[in-house]
mmCIF file of the N, C-alpha and C atoms, coordinates in Angstrom:
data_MODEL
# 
_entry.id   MODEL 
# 
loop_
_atom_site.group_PDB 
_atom_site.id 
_atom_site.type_symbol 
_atom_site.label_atom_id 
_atom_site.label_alt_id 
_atom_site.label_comp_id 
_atom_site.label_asym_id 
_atom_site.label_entity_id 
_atom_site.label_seq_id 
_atom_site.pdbx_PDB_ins_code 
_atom_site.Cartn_x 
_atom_site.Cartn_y 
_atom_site.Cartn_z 
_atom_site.occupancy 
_atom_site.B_iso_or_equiv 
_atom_site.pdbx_formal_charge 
_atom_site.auth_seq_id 
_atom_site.auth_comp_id 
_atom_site.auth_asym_id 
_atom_site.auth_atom_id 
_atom_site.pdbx_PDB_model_num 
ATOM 1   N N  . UNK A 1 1  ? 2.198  126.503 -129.827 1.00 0.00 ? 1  UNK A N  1 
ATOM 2   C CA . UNK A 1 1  ? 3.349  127.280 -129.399 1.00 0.00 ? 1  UNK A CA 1 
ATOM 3   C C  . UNK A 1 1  ? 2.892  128.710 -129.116 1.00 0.00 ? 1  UNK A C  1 
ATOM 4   N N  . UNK A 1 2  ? 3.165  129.338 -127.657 1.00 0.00 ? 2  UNK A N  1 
ATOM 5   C CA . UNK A 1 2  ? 3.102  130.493 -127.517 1.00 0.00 ? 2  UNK A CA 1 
ATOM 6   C C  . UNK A 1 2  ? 4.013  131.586 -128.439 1.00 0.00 ? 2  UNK A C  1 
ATOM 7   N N  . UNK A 1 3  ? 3.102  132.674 -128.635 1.00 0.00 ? 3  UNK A N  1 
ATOM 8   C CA . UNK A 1 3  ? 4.268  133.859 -129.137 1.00 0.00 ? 3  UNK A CA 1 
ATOM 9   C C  . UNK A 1 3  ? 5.067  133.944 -128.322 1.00 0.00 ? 3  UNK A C  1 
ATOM 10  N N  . UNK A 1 4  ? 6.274  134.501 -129.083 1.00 0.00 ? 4  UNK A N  1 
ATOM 11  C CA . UNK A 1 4  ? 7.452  135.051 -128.604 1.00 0.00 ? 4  UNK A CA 1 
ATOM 12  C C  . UNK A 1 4  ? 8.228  133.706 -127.956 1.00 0.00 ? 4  UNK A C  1 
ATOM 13  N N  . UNK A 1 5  ? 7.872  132.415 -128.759 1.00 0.00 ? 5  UNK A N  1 
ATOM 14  C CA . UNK A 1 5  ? 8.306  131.124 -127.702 1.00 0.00 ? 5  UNK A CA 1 
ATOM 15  C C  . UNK A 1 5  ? 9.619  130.196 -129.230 1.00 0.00 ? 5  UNK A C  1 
ATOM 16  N N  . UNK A 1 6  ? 10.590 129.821 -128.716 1.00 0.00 ? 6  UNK A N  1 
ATOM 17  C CA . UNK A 1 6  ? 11.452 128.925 -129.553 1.00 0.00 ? 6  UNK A CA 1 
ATOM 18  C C  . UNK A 1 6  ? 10.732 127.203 -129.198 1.00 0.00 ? 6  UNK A C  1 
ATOM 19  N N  . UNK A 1 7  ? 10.910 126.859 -130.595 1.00 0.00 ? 7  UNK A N  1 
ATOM 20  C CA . UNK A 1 7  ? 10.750 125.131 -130.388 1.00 0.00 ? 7  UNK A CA 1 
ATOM 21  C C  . UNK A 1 7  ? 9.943  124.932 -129.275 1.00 0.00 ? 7  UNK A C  1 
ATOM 22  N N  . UNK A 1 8  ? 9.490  123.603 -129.376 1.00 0.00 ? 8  UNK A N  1 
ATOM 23  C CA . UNK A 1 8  ? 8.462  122.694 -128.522 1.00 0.00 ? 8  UNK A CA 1 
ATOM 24  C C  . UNK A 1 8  ? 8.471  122.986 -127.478 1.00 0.00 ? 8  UNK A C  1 
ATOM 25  N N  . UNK A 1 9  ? 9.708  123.886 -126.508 1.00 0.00 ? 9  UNK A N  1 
ATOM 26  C CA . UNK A 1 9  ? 10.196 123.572 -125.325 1.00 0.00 ? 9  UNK A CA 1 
ATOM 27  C C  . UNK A 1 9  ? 9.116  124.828 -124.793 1.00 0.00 ? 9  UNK A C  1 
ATOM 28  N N  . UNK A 1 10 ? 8.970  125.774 -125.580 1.00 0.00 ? 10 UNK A N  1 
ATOM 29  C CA . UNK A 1 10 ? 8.130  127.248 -125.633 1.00 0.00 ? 10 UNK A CA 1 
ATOM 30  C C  . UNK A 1 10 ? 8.679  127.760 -124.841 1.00 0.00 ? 10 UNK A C  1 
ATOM 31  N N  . UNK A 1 11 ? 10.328 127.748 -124.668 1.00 0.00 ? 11 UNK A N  1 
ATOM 32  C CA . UNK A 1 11 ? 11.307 128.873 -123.658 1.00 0.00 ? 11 UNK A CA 1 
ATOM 33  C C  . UNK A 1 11 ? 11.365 130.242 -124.209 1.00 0.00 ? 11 UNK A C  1 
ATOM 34  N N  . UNK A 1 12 ? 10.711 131.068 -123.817 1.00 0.00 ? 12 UNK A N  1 
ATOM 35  C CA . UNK A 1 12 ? 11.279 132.625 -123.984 1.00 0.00 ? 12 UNK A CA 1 
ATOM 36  C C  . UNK A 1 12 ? 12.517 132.157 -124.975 1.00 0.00 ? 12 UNK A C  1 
ATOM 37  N N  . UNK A 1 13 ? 13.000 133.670 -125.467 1.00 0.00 ? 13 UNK A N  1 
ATOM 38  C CA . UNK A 1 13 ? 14.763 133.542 -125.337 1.00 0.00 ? 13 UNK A CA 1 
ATOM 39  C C  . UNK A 1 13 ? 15.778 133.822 -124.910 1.00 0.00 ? 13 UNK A C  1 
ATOM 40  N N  . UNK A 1 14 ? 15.123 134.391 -123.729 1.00 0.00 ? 14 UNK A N  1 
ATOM 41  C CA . UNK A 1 14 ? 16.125 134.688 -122.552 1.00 0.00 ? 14 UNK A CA 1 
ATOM 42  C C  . UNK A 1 14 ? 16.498 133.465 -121.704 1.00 0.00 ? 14 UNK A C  1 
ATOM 43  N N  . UNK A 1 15 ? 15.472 132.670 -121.858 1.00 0.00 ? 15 UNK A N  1 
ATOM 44  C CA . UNK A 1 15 ? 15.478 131.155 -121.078 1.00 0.00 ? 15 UNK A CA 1 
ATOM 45  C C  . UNK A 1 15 ? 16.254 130.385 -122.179 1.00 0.00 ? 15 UNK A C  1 
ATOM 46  N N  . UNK A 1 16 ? 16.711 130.418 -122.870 1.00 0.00 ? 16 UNK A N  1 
ATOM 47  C CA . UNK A 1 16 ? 17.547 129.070 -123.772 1.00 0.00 ? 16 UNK A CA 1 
ATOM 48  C C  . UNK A 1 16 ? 19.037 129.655 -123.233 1.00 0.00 ? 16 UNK A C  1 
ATOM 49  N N  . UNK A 1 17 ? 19.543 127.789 -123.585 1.00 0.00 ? 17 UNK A N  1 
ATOM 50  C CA . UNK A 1 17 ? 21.504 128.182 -122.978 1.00 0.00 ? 17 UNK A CA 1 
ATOM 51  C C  . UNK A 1 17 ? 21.696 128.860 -124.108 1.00 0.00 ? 17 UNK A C  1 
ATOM 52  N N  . UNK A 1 18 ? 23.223 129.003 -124.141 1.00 0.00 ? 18 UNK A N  1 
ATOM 53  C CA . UNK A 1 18 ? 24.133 129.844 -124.996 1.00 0.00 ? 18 UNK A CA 1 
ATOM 54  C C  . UNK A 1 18 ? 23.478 129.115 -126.366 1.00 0.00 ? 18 UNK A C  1 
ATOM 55  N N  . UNK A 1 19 ? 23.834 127.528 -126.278 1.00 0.00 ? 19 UNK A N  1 
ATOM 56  C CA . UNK A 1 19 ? 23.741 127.094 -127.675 1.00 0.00 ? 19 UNK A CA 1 
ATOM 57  C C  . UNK A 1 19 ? 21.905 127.386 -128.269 1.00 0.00 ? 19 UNK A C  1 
ATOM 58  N N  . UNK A 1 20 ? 21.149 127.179 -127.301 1.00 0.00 ? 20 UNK A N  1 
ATOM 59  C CA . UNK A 1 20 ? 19.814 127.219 -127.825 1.00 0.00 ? 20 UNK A CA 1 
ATOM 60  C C  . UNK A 1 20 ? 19.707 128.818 -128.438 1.00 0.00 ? 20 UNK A C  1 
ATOM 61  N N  . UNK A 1 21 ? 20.037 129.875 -128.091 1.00 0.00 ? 21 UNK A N  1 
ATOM 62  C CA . UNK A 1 21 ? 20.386 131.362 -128.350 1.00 0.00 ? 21 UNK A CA 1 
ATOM 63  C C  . UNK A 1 21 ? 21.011 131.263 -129.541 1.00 0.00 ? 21 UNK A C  1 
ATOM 64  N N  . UNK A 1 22 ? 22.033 130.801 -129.881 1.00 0.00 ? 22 UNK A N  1 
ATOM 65  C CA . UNK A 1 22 ? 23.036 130.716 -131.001 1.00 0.00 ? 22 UNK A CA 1 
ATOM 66  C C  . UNK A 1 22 ? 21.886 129.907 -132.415 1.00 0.00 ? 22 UNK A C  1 
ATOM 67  N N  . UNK A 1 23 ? 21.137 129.090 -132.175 1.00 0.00 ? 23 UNK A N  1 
ATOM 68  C CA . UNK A 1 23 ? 20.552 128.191 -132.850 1.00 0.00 ? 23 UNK A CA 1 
ATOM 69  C C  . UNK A 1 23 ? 19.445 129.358 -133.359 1.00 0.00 ? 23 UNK A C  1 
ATOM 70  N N  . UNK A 1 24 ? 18.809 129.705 -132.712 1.00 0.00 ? 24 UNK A N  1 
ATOM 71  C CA . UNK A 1 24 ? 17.834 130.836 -132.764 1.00 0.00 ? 24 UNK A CA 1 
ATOM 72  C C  . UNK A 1 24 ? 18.380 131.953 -134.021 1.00 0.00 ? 24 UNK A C  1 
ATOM 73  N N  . UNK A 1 25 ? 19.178 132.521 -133.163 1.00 0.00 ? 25 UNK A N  1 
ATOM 74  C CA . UNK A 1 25 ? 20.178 133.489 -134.079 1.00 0.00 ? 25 UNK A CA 1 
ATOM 75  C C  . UNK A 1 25 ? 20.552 133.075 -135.456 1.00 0.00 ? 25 UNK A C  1 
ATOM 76  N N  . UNK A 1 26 ? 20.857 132.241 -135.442 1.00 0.00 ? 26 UNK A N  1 
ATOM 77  C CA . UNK A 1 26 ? 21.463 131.211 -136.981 1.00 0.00 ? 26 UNK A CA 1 
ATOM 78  C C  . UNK A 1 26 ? 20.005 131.110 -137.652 1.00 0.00 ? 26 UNK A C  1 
ATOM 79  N N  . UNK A 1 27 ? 19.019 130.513 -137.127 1.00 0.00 ? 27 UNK A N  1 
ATOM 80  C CA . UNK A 1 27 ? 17.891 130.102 -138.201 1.00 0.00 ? 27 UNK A CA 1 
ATOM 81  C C  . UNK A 1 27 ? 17.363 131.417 -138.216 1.00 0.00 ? 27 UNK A C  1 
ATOM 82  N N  . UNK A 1 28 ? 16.975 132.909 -137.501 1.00 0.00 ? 28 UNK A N  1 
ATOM 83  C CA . UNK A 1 28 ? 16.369 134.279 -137.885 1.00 0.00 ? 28 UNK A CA 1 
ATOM 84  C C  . UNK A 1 28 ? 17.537 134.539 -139.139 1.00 0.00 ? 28 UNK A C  1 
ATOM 85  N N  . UNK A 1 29 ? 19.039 135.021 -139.301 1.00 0.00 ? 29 UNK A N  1 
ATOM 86  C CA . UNK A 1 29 ? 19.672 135.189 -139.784 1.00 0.00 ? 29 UNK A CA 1 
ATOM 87  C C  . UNK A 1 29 ? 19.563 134.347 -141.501 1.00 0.00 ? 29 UNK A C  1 
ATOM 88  N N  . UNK A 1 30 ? 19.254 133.264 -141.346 1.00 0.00 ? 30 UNK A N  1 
ATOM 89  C CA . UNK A 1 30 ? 19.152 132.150 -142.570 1.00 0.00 ? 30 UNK A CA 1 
ATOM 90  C C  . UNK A 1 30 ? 17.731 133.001 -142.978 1.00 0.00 ? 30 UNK A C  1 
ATOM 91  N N  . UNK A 1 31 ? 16.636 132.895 -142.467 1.00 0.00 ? 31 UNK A N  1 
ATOM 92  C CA . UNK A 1 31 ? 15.411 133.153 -142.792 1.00 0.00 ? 31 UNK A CA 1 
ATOM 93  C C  . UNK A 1 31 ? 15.655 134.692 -143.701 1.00 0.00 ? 31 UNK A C  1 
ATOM 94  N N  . UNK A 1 32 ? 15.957 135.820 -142.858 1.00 0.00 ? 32 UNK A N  1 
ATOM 95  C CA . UNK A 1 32 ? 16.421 137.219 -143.658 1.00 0.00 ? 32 UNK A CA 1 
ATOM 96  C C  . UNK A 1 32 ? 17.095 137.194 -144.648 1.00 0.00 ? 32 UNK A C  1 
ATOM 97  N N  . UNK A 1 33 ? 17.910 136.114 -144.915 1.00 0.00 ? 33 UNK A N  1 
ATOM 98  C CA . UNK A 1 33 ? 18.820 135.992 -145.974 1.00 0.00 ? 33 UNK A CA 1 
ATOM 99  C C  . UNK A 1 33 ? 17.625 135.699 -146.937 1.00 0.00 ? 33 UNK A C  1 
ATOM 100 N N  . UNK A 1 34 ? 17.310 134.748 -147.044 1.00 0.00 ? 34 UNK A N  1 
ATOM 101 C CA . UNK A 1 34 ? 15.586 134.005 -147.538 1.00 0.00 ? 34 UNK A CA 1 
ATOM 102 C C  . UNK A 1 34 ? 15.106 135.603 -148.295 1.00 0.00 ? 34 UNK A C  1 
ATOM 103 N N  . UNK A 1 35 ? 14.504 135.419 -147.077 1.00 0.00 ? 35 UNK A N  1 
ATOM 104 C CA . UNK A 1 35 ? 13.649 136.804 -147.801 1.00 0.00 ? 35 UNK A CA 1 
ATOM 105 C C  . UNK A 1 35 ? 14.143 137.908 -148.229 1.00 0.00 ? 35 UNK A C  1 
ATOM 106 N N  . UNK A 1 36 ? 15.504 138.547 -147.658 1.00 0.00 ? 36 UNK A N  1 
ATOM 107 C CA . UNK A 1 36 ? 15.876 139.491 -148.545 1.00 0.00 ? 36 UNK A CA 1 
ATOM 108 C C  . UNK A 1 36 ? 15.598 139.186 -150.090 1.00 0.00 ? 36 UNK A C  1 
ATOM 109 N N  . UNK A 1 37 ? 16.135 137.855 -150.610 1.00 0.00 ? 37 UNK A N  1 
ATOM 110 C CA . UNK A 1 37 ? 16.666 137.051 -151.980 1.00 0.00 ? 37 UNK A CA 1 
ATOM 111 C C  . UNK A 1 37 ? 15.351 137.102 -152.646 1.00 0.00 ? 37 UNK A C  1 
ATOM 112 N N  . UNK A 1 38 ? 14.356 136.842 -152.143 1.00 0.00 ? 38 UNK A N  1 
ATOM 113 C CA . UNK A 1 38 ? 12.871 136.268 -152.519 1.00 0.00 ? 38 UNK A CA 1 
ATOM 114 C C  . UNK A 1 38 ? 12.021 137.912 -152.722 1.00 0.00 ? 38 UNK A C  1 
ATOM 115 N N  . UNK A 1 39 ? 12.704 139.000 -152.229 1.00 0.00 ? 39 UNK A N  1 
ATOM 116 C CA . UNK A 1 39 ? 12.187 139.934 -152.522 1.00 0.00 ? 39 UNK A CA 1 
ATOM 117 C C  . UNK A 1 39 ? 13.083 140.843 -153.284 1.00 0.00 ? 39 UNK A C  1 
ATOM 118 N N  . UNK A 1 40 ? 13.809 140.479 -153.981 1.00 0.00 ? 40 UNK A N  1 
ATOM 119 C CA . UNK A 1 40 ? 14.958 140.889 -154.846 1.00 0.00 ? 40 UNK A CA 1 
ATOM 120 C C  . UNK A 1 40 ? 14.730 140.057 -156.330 1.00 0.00 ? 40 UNK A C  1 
ATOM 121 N N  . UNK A 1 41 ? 14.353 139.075 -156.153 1.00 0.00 ? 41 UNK A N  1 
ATOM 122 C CA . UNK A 1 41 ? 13.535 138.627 -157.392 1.00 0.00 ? 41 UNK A CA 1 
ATOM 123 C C  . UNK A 1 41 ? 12.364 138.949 -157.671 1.00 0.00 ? 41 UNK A C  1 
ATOM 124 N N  . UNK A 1 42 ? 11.415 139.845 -156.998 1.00 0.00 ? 42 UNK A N  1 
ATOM 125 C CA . UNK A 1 42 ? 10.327 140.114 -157.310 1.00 0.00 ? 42 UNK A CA 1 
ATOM 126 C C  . UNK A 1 42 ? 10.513 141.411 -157.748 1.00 0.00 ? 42 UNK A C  1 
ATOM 127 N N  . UNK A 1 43 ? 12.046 142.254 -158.051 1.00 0.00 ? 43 UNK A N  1 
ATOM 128 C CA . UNK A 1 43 ? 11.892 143.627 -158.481 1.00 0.00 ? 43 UNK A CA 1 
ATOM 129 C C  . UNK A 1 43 ? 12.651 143.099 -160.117 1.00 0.00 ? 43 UNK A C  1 
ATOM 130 N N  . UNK A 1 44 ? 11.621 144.217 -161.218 1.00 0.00 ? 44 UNK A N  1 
ATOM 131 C CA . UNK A 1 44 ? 11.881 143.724 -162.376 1.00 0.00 ? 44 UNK A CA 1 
ATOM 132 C C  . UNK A 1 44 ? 12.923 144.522 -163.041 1.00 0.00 ? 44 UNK A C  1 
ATOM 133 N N  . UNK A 1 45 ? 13.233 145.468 -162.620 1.00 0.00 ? 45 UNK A N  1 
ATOM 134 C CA . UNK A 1 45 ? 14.849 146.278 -163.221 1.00 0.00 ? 45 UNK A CA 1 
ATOM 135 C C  . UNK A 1 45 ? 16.110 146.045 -162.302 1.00 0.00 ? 45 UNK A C  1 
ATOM 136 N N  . UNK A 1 46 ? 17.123 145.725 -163.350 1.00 0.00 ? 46 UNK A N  1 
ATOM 137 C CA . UNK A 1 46 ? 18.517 146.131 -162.646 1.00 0.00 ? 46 UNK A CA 1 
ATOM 138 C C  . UNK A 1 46 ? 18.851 147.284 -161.888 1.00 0.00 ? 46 UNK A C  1 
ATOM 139 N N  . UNK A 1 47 ? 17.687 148.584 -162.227 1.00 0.00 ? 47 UNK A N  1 
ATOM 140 C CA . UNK A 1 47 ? 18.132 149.737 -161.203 1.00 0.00 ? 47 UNK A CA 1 
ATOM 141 C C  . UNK A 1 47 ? 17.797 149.441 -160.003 1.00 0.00 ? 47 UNK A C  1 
ATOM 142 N N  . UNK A 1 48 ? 16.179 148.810 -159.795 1.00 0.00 ? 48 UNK A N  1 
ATOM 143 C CA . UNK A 1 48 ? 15.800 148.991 -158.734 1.00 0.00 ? 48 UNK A CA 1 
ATOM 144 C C  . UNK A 1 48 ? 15.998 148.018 -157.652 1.00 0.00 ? 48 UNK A C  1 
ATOM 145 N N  . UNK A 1 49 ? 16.596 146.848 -158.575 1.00 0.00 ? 49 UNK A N  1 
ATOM 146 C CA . UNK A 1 49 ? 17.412 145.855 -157.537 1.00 0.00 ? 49 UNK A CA 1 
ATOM 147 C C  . UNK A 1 49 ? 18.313 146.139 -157.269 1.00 0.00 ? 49 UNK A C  1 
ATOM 148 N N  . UNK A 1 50 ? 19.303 146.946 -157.736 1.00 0.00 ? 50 UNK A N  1 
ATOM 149 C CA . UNK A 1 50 ? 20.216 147.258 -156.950 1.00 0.00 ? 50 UNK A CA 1 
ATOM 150 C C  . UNK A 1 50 ? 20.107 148.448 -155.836 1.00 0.00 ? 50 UNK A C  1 
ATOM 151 N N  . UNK A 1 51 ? 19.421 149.263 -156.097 1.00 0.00 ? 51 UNK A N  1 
ATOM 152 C CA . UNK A 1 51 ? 18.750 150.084 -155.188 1.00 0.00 ? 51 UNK A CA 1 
ATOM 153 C C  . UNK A 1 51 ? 18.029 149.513 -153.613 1.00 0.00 ? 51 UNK A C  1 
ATOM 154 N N  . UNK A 1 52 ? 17.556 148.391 -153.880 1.00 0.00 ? 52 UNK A N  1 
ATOM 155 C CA . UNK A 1 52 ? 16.884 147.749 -152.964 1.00 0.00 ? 52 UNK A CA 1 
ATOM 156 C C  . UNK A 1 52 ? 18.265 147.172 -152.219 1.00 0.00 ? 52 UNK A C  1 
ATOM 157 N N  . UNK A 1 53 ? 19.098 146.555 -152.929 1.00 0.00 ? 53 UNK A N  1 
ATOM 158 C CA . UNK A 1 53 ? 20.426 145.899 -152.249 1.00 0.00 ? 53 UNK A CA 1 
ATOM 159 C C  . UNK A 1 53 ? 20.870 146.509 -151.636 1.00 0.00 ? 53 UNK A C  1 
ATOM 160 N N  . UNK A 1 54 ? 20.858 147.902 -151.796 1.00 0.00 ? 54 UNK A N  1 
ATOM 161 C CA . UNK A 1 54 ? 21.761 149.023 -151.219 1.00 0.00 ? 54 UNK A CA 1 
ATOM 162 C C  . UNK A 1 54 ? 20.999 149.330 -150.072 1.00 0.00 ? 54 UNK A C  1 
ATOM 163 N N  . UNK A 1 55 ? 20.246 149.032 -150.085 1.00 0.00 ? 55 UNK A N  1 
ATOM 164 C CA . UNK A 1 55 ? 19.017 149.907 -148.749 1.00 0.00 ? 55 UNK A CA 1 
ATOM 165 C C  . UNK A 1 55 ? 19.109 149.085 -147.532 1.00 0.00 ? 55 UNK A C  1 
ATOM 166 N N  . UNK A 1 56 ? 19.298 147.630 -148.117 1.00 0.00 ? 56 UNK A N  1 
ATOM 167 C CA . UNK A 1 56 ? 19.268 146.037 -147.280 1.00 0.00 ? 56 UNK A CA 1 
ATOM 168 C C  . UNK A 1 56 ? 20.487 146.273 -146.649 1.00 0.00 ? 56 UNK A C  1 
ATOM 169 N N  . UNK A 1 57 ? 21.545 146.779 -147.307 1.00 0.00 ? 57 UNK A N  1 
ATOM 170 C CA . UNK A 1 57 ? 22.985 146.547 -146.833 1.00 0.00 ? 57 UNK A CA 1 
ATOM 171 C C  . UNK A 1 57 ? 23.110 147.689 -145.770 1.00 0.00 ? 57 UNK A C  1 
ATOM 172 N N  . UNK A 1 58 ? 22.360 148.799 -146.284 1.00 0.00 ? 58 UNK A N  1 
ATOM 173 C CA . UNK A 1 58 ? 22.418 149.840 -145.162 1.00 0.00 ? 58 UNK A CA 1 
ATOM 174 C C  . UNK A 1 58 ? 21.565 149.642 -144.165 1.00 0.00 ? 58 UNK A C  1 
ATOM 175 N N  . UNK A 1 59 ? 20.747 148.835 -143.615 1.00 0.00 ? 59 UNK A N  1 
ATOM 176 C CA . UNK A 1 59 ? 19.520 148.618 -142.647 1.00 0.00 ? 59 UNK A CA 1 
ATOM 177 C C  . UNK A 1 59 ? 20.751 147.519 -142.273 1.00 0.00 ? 59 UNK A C  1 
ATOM 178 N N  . UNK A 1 60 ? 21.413 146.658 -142.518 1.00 0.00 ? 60 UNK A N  1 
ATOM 179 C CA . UNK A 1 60 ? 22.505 145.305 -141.919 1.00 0.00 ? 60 UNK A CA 1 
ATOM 180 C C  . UNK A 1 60 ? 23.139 145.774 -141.690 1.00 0.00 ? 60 UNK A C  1 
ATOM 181 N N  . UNK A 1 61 ? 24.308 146.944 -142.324 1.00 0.00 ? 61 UNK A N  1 
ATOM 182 C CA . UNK A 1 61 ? 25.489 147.923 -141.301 1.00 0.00 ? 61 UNK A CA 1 
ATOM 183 C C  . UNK A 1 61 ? 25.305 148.055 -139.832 1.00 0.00 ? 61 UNK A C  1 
ATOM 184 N N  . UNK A 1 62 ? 23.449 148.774 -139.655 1.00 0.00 ? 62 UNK A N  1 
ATOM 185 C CA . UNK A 1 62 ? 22.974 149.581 -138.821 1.00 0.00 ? 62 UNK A CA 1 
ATOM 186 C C  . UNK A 1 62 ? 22.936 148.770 -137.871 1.00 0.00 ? 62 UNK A C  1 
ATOM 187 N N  . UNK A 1 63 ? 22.197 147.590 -137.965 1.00 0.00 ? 63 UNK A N  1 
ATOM 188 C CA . UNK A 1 63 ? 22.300 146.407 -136.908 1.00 0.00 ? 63 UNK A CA 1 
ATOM 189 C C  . UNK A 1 63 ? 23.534 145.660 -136.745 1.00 0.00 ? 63 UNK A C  1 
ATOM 190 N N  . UNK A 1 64 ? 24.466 145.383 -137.360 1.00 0.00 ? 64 UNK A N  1 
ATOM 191 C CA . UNK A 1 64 ? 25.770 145.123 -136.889 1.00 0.00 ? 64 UNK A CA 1 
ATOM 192 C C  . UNK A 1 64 ? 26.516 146.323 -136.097 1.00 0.00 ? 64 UNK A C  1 
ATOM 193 N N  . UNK A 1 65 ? 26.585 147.627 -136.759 1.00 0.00 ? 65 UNK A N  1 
ATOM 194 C CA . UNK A 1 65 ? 26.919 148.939 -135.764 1.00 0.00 ? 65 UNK A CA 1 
ATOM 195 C C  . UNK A 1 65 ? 26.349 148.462 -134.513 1.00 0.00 ? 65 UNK A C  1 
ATOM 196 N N  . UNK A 1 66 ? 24.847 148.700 -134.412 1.00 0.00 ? 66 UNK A N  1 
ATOM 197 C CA . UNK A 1 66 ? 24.313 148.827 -133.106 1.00 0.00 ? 66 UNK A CA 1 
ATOM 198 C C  . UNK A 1 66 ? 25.069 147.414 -132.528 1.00 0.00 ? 66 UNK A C  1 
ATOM 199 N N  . UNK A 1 67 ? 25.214 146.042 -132.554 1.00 0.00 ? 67 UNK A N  1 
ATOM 200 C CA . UNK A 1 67 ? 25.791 145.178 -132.086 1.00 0.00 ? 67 UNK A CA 1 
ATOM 201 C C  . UNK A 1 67 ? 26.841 145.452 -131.797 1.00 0.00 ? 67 UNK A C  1 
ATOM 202 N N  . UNK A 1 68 ? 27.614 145.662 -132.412 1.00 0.00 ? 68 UNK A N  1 
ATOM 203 C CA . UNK A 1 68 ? 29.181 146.236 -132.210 1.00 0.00 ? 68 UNK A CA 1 
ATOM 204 C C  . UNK A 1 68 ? 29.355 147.085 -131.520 1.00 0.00 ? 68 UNK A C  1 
ATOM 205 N N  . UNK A 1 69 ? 28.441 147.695 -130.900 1.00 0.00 ? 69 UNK A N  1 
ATOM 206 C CA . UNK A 1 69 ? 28.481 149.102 -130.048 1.00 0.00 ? 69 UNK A CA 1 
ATOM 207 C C  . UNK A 1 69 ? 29.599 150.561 -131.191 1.00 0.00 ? 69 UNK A C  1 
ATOM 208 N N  . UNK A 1 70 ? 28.872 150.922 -131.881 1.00 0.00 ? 70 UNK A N  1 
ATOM 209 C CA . UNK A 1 70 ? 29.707 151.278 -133.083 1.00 0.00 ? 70 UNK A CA 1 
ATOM 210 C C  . UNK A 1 70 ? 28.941 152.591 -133.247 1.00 0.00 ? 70 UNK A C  1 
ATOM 211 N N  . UNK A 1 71 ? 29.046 153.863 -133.399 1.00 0.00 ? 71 UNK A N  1 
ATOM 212 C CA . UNK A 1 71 ? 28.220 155.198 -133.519 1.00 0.00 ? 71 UNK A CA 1 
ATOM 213 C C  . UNK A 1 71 ? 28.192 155.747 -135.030 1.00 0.00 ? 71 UNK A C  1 
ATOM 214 N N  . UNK A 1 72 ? 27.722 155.214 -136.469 1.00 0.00 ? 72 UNK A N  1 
ATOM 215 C CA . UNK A 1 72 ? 28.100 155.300 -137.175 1.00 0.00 ? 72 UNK A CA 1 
ATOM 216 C C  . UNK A 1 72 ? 27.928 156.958 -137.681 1.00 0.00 ? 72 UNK A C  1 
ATOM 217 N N  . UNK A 1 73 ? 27.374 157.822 -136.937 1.00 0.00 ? 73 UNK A N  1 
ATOM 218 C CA . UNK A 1 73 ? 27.216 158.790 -136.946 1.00 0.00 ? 73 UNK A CA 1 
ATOM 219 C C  . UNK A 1 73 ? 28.561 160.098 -136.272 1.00 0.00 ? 73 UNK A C  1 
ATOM 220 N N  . UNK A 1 74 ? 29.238 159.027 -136.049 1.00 0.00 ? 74 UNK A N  1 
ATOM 221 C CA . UNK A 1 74 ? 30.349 159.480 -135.194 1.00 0.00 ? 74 UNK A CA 1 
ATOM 222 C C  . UNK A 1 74 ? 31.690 158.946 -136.496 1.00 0.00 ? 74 UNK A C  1 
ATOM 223 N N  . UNK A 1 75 ? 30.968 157.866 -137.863 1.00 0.00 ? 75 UNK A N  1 
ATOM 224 C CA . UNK A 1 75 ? 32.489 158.354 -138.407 1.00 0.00 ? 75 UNK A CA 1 
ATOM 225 C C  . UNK A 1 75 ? 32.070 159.120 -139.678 1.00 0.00 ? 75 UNK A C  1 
# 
C-alpha cells in the first residue's frame, strides 16, 4: 500500500465516494480515541491525567472549531 493510500483499492482520499470518506473518518476518529486512552493510562497521578485530559479536550475543541468554521478567538 502506497502512503497517503486507504484500503487495497490505494485511492487517495479525495478519490473515495462519500461513504468510503465517512469510513475513513470513523476508523482515524476510533483510532485517536485508542490512543488518547492508551496514553492516559500510562500517566501515574490523578493530577497529571487530568491535566493531559484537559489539553486533549482543548486540541478536539480546536479541530471541531476549525470544522465548524467557528473563530474561537472571537468568543
Amino acid at each position: 500500500m502506497e502512503k497517503g493510500t486507504h484500503g487495497q483499492s490505494e485511492n487517495k482520499f479525495e478519490e473515495l465516494n462519500l461513504q468510503g470518506q465517512s469510513r475513513v473518518i470513523n476508523a482515524q476518529i476510533q483510532v485517536l480515541q485508542k490512543s488518547i486512552k492508551a496514553n492516559l493510562r500510562k500517566i501515574n497521578t490523578i493530577e497529571n491525567r487530568n491535566r493531559r485530559k484537559s489539553i486533549c479536550v482543548k486540541q478536539l475543541e480546536k479541530c471541531l472549531a476549525n470544522i465548524m468554521g467557528i473563530d474561537l478567538h472571537r468568543l
